[in-house]
C-alpha positions as protocol buffer text, in pm:
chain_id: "A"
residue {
  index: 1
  type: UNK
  ca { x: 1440 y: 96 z: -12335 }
}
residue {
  index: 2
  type: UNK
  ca { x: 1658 y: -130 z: -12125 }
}
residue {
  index: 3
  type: UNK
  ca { x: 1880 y: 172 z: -11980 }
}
residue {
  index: 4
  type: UNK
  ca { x: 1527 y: 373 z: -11823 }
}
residue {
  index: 5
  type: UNK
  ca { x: 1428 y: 118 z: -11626 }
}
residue {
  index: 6
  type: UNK
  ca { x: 1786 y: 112 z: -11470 }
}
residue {
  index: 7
  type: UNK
  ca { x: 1839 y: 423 z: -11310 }
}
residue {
  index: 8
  type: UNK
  ca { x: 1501 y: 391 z: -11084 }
}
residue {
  index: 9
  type: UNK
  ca { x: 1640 y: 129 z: -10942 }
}
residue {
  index: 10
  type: UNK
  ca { x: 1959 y: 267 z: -10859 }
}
residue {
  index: 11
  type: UNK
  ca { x: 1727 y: 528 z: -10654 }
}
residue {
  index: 12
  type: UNK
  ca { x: 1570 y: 304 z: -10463 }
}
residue {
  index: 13
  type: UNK
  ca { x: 1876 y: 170 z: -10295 }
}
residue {
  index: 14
  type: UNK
  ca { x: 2032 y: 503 z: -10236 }
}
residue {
  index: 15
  type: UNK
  ca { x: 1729 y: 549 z: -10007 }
}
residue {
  index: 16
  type: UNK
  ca { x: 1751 y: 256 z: -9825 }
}
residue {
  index: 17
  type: UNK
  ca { x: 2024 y: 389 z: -9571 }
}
residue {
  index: 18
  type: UNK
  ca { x: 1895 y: 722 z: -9524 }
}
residue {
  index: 19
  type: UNK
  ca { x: 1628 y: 531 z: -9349 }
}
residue {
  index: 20
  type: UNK
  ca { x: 1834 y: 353 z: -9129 }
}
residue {
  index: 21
  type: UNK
  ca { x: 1986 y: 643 z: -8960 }
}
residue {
  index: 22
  type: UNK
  ca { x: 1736 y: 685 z: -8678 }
}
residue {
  index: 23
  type: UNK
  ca { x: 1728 y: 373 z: -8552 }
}
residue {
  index: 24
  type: UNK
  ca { x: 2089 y: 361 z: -8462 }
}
residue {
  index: 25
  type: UNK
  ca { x: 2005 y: 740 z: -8269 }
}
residue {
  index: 26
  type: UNK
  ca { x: 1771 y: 567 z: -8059 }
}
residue {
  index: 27
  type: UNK
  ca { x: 1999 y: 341 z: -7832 }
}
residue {
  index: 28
  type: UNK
  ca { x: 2236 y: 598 z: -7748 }
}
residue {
  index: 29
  type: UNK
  ca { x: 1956 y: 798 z: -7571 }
}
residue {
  index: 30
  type: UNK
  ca { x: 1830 y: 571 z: -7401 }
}
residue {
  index: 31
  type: UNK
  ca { x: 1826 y: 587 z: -7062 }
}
residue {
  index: 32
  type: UNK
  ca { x: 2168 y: 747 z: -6966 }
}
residue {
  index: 33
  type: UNK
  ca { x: 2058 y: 957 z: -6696 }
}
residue {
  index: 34
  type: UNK
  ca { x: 1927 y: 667 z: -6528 }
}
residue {
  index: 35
  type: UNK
  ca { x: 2226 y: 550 z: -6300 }
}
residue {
  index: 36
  type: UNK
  ca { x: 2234 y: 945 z: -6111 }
}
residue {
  index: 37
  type: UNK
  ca { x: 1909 y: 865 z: -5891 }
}
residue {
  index: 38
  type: UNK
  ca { x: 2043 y: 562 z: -5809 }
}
residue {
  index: 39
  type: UNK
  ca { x: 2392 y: 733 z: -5659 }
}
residue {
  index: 40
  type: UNK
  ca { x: 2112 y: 910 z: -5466 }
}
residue {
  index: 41
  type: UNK
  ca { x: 1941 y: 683 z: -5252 }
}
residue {
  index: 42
  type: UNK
  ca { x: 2225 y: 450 z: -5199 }
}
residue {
  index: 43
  type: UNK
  ca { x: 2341 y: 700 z: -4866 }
}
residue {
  index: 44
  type: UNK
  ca { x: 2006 y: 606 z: -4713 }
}
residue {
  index: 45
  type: UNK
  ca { x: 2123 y: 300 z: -4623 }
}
residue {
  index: 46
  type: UNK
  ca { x: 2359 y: 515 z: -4347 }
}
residue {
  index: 47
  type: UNK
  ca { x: 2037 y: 452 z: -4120 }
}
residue {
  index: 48
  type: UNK
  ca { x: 2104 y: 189 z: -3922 }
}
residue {
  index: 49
  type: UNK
  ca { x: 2413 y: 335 z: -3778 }
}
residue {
  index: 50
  type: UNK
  ca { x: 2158 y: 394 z: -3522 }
}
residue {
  index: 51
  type: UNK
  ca { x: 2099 y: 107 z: -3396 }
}
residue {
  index: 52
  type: UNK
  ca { x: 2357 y: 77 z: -3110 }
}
residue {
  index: 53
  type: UNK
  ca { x: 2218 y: 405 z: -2957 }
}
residue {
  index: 54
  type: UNK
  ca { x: 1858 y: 155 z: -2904 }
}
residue {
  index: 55
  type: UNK
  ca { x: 2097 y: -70 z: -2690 }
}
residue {
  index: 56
  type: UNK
  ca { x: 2147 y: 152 z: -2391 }
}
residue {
  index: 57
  type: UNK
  ca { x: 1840 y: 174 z: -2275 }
}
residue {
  index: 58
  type: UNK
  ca { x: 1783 y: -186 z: -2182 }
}
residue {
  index: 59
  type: UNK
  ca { x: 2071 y: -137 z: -1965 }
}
residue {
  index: 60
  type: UNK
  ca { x: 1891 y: 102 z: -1744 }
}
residue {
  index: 61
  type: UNK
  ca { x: 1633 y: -161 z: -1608 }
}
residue {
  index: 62
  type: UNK
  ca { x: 1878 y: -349 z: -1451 }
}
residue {
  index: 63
  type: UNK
  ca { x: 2010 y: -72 z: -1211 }
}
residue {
  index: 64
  type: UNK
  ca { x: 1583 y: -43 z: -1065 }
}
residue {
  index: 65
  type: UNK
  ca { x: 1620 y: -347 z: -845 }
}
residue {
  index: 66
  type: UNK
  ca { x: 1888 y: -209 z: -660 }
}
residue {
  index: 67
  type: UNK
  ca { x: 1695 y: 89 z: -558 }
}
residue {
  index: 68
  type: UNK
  ca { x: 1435 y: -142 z: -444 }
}
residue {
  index: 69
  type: UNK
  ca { x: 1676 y: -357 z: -273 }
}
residue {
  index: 70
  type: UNK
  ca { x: 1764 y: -53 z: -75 }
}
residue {
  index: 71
  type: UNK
  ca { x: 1441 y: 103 z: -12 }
}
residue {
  index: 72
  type: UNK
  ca { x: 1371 y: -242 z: 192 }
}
residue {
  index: 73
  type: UNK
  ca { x: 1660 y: -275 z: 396 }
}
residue {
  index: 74
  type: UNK
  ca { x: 1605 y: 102 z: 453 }
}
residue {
  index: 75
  type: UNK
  ca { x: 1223 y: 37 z: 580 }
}
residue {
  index: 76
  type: UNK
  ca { x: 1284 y: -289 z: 768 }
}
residue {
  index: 77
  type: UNK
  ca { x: 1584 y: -121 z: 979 }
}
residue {
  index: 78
  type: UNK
  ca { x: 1815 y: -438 z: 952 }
}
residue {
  index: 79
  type: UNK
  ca { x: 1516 y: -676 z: 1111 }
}
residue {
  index: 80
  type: UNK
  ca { x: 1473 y: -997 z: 1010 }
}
residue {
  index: 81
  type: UNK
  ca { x: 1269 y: -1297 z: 1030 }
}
residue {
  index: 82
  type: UNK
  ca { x: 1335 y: -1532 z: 1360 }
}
residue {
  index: 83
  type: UNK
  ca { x: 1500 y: -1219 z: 1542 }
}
residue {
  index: 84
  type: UNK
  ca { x: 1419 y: -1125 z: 1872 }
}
residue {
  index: 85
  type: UNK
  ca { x: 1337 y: -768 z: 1915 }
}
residue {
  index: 86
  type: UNK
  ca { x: 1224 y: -505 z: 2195 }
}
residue {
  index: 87
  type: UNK
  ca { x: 832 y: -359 z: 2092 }
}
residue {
  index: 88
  type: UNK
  ca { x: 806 y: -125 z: 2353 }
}
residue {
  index: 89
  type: UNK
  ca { x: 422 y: -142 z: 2446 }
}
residue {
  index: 90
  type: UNK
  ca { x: 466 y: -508 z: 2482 }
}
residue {
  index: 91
  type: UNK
  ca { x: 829 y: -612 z: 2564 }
}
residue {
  index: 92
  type: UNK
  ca { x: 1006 y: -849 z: 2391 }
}
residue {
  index: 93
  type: UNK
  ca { x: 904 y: -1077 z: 2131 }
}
residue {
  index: 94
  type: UNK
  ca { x: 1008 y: -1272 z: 1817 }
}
residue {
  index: 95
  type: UNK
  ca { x: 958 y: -1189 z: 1440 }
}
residue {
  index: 96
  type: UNK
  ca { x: 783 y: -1455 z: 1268 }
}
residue {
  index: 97
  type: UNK
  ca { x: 760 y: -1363 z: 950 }
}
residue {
  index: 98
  type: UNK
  ca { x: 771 y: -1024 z: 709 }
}
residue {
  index: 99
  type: UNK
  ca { x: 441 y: -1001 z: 470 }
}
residue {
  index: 100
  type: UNK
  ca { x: 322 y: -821 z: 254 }
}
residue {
  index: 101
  type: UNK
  ca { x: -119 y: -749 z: 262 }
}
residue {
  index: 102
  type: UNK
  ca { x: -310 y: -565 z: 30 }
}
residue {
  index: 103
  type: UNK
  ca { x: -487 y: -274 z: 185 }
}
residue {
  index: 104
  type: UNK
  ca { x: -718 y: -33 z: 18 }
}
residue {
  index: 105
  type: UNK
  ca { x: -573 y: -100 z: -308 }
}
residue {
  index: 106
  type: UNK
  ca { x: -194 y: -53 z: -174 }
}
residue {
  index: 107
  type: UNK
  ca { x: 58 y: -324 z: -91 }
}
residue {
  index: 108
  type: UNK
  ca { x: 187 y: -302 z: 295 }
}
residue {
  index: 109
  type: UNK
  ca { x: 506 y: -503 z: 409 }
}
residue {
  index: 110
  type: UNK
  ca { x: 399 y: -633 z: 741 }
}
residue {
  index: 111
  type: UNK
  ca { x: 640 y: -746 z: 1042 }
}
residue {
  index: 112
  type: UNK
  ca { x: 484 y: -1021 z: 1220 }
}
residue {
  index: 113
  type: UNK
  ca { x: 574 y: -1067 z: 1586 }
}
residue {
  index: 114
  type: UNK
  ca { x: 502 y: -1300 z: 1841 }
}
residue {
  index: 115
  type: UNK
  ca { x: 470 y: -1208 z: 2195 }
}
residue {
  index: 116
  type: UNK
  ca { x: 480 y: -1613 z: 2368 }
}
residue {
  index: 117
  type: UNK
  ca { x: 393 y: -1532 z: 2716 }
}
residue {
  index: 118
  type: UNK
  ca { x: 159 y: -1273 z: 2660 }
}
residue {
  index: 119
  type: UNK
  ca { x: 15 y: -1526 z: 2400 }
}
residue {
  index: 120
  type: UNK
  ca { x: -60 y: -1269 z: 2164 }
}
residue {
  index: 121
  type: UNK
  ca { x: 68 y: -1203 z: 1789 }
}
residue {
  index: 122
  type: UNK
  ca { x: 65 y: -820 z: 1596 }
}
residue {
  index: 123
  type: UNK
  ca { x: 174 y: -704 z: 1274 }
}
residue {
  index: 124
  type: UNK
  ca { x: 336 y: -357 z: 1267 }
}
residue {
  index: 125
  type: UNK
  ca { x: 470 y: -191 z: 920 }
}
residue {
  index: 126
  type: UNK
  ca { x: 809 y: -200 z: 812 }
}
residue {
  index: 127
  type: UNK
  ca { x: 783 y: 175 z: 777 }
}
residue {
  index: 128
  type: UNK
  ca { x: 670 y: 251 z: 1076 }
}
residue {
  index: 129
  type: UNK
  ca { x: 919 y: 70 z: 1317 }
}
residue {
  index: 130
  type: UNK
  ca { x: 1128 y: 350 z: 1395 }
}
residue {
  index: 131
  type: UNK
  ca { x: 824 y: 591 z: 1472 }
}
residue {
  index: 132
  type: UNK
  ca { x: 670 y: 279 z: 1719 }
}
residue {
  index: 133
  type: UNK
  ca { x: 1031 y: 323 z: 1852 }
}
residue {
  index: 134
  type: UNK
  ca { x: 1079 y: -92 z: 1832 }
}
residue {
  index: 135
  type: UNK
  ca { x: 1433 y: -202 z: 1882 }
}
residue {
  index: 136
  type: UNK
  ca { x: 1666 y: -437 z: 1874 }
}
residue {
  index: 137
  type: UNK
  ca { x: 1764 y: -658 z: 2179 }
}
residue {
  index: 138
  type: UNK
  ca { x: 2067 y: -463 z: 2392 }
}
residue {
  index: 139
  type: UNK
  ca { x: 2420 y: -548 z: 2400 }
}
residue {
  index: 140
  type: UNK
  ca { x: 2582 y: -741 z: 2675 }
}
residue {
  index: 141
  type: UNK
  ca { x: 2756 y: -366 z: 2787 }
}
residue {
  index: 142
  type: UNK
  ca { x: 2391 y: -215 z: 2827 }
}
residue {
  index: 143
  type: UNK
  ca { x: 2249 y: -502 z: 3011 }
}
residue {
  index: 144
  type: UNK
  ca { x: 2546 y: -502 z: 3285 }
}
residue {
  index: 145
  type: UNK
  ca { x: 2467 y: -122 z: 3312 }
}
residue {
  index: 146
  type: UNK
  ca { x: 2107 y: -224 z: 3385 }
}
residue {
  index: 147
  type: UNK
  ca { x: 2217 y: -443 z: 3601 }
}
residue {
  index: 148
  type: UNK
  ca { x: 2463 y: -177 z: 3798 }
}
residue {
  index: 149
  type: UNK
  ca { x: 2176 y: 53 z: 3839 }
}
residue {
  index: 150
  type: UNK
  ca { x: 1959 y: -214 z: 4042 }
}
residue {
  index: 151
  type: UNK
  ca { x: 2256 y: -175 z: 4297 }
}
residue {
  index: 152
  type: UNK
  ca { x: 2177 y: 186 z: 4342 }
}
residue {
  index: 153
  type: UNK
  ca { x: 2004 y: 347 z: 4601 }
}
residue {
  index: 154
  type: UNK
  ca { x: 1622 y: 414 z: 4540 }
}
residue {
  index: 155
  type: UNK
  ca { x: 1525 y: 770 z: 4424 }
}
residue {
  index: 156
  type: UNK
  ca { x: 1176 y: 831 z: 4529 }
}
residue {
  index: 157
  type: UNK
  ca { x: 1017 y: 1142 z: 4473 }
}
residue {
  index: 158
  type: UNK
  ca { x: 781 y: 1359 z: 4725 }
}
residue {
  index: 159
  type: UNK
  ca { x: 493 y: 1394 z: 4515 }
}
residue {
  index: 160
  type: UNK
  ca { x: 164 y: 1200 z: 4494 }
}
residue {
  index: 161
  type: UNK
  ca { x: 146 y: 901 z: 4404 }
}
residue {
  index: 162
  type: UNK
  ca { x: -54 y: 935 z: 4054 }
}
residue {
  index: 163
  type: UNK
  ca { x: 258 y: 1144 z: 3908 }
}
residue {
  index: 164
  type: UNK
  ca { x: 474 y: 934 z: 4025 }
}
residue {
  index: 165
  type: UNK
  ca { x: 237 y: 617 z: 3879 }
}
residue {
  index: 166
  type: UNK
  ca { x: 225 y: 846 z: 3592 }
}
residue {
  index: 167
  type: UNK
  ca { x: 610 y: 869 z: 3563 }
}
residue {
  index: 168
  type: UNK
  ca { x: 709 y: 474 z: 3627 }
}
residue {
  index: 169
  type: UNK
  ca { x: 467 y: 380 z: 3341 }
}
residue {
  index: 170
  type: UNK
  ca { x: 625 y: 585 z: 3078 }
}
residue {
  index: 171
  type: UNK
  ca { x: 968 y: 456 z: 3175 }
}
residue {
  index: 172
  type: UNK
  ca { x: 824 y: 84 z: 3118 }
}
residue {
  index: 173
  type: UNK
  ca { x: 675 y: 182 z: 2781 }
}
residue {
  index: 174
  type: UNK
  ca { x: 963 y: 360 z: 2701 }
}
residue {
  index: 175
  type: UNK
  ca { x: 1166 y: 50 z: 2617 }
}
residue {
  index: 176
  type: UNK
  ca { x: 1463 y: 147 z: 2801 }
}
residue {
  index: 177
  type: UNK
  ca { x: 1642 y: -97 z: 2940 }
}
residue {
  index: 178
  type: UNK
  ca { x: 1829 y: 101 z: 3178 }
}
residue {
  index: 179
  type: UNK
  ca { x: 1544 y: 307 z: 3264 }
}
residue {
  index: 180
  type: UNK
  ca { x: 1319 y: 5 z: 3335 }
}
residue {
  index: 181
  type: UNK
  ca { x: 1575 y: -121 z: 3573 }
}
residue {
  index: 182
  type: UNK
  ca { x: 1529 y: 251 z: 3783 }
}
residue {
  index: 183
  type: UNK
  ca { x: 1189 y: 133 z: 3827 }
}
residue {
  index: 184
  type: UNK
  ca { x: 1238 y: -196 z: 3951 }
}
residue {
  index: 185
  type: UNK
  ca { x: 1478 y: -26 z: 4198 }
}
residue {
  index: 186
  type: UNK
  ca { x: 1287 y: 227 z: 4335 }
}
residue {
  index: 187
  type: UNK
  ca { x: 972 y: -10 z: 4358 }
}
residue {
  index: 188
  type: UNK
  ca { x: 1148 y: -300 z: 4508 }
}
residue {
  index: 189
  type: UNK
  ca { x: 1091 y: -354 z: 4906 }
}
residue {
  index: 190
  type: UNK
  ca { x: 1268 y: -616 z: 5061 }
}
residue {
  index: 191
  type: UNK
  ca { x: 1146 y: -835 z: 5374 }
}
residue {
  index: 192
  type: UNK
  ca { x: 1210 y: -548 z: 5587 }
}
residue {
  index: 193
  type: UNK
  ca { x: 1060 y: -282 z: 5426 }
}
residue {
  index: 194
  type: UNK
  ca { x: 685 y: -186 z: 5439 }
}
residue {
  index: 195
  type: UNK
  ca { x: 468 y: -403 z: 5215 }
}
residue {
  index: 196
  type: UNK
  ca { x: 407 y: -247 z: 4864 }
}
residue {
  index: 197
  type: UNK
  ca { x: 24 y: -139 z: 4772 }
}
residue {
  index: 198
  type: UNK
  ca { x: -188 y: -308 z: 4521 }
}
residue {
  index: 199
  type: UNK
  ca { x: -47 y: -46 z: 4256 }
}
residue {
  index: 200
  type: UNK
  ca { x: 247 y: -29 z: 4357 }
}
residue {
  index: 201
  type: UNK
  ca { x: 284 y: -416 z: 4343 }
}
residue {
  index: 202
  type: UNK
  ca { x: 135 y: -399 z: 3995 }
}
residue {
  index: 203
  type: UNK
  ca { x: 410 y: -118 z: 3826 }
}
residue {
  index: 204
  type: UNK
  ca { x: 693 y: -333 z: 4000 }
}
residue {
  index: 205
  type: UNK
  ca { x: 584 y: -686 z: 3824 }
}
residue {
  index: 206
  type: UNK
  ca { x: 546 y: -492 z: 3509 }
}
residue {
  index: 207
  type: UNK
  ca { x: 910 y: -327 z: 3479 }
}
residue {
  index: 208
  type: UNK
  ca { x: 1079 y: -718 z: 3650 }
}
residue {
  index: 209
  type: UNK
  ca { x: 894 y: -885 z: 3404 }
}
residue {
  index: 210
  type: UNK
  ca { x: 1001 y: -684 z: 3111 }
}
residue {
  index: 211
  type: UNK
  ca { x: 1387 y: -633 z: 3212 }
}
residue {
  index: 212
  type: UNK
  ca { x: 1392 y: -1030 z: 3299 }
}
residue {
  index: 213
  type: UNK
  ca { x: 1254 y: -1158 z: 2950 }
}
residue {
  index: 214
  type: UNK
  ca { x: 1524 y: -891 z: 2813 }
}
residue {
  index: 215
  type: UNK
  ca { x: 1800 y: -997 z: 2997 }
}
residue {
  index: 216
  type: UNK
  ca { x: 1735 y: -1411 z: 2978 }
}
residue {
  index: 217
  type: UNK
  ca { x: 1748 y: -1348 z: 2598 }
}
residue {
  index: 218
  type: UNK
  ca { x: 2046 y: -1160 z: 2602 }
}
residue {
  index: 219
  type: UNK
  ca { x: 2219 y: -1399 z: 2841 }
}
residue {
  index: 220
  type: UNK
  ca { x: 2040 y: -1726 z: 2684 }
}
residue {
  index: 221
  type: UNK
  ca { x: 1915 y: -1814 z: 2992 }
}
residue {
  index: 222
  type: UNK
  ca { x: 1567 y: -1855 z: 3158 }
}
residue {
  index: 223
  type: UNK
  ca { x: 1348 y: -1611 z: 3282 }
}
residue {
  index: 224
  type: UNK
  ca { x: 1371 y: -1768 z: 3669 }
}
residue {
  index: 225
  type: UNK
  ca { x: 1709 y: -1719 z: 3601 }
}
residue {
  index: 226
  type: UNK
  ca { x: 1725 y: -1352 z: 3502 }
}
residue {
  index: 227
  type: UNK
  ca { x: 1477 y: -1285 z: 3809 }
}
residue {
  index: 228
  type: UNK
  ca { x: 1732 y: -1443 z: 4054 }
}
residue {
  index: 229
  type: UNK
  ca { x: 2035 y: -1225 z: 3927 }
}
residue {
  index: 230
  type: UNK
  ca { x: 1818 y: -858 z: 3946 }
}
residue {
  index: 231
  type: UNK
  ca { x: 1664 y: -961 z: 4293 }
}
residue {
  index: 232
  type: UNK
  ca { x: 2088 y: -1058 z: 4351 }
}
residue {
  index: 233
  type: UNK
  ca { x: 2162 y: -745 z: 4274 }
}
residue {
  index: 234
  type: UNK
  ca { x: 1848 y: -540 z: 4434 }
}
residue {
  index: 235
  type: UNK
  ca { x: 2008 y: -722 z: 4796 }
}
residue {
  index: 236
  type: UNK
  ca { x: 2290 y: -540 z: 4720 }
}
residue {
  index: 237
  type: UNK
  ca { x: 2124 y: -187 z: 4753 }
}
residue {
  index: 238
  type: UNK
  ca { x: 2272 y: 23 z: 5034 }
}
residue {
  index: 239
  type: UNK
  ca { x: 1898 y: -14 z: 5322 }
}
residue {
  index: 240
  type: UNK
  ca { x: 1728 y: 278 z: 5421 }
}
residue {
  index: 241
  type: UNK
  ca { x: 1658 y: 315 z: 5775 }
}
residue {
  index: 242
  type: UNK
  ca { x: 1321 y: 224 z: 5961 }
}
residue {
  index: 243
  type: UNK
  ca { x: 1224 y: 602 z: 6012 }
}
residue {
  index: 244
  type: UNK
  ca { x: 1259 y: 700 z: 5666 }
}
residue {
  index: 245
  type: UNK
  ca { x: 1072 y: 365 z: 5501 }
}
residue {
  index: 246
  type: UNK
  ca { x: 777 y: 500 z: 5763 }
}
residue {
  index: 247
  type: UNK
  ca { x: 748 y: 820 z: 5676 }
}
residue {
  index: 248
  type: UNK
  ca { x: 785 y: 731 z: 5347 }
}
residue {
  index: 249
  type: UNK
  ca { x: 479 y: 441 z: 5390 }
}
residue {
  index: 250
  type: UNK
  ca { x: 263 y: 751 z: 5520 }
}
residue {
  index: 251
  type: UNK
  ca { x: 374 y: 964 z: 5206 }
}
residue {
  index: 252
  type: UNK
  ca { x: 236 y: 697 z: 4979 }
}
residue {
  index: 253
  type: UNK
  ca { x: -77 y: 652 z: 5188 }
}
residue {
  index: 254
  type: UNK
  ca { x: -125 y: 992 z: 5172 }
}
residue {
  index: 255
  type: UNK
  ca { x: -123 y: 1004 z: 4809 }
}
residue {
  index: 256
  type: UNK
  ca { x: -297 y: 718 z: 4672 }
}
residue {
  index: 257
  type: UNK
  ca { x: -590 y: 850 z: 4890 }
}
residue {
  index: 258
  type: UNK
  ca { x: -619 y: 1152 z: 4703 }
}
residue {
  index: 259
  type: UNK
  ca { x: -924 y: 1214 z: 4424 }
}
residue {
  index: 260
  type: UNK
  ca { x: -773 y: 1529 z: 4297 }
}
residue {
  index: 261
  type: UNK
  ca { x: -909 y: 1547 z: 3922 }
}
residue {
  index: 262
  type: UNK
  ca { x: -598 y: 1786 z: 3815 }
}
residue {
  index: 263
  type: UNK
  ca { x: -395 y: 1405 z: 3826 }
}
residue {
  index: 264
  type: UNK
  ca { x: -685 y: 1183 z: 3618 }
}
residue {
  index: 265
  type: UNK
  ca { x: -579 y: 931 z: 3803 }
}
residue {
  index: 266
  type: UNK
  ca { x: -922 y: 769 z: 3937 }
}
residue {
  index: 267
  type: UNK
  ca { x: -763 y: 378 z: 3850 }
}
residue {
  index: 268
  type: UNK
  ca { x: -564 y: 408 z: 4154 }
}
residue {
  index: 269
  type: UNK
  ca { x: -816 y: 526 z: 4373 }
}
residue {
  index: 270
  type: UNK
  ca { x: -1066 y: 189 z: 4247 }
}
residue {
  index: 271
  type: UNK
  ca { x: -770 y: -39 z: 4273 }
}
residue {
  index: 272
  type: UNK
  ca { x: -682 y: 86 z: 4635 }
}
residue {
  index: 273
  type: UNK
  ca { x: -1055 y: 55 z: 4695 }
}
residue {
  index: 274
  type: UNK
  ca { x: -1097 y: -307 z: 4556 }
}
């Protein structure tokens, strides 16, 4: 009886590591394959490489303000504030200030200039100066040529006298300084010389006033001053004779008395008249 119940038990533990086989299968599957998607999405990381290619653009910005800067000096011609300058509607005056108003929802850069004896002040757009035809003042070598012409001998022409009215004003508005002087020359009359007519007297104060403020600027002098060197150099114009003044005081009677409509000059005739 003893030797039966042995073997059983013999059995029993032969069993025991047959058993024990899977677990020791389990570890070596597990989880292997794991480290390959990880070998994957480390070369995503190669995205910020582009990062430097964000920098250059903030560069750019920096260059705009130099086109701006350009754009002004283009607009404003080289004025500036304090200068004197040549408006030639007006004569000369002095830049206050440059501005900049708001009109109809648009931002305008204004010159402001001041006319002193005129008493008057305007504001005229940067971007319009050239087409206003406002200028600087003229160089010493342009006002002696002014200057030379005064000593010429006058050119009047044989037309009436509203043409000729006609003419003299455009050369004053004109802004020339050389051309303003012609006036003054052929208007001038000396003691001499048959006295000027209202108009006449008018056109001549007009062009000496404008080429004296011009040239006392120039010369950094005073107007009085300027108006003693032109009438200086008017006294050295060659003198026409007497026959030739009178026929040419007729002429201008002749011609101021006219009320032809072709000329649309009726002004002259009221101011003769008055």
């Amino acid at each position: 009886m003893p030797n039966k119940t042995a073997k059983p038990a013999a059995k029993a533990t032969v069993a025991k590591p047959a058993a024990a086989k899977p677990l020791n299968v389990k570890p070596v599957t597990a989880k292997a394959p794991a480290a390959k998607p990880a070998a994957t999405k480390a070369p995503v990381a190669v995205a910020p490489a582009k990062a430097p290619v964000a920098a250059k653009p903030a560069a750019k910005p920096a260059a705009a303000p130099k086109v701006e800067e350009k754009k002004v000096v283009t607009q404003r011609q080289g004025f500036k504030a304090n200068e004197f300058v040549v408006y030639p509607a007006h004569g000369v005056g002095q830049i206050l200030a440059i501005e900049e108003q708001e009109i109809a929802g648009a931002k305008l850069e204004l010159f402001v200039i001041n006319f002193i004896k005129d008493k008057m002040t305007l504001r005229v757009p940067t971007a319009k100066v050239a087409n206003v035809g406002m200028r600087k003042l003229s160089d010493p070598v342009l006002v002696k040529k002014a200057l030379e012409t005064l000593k010429g001998r006058a050119r009047v022409k044989r037309t009436m006298w509203s043409r000729r009215a006609q003419e003299y004003e455009a050369k004053i508005n004109s802004g020339d300084i050389v051309a303003i002087a012609e006036v003054v020359r052929d208007l001038y009359r000396s003691e001499s010389q048959p006295e000027q007519s209202y108009s006449e007297r008018q056109l001549y104060e007009a062009a000496l006033d404008r080429l004296s403020r011009e040239i006392a600027v120039v010369q950094h002098s005073t107007e009085t001053e300027a108006v003693k060197e032109i009438e200086a150099q008017l006294a050295k114009s060659p003198r026409r004779n007497a026959k030739a003044e009178a026929a040419e005081g007729e002429a201008d009677t002749d011609a101021e008395g006219d009320t032809d409509d072709t000329d649309g000059d009726d002004s002259t005739v009221a101011d003769e008249a008055a």
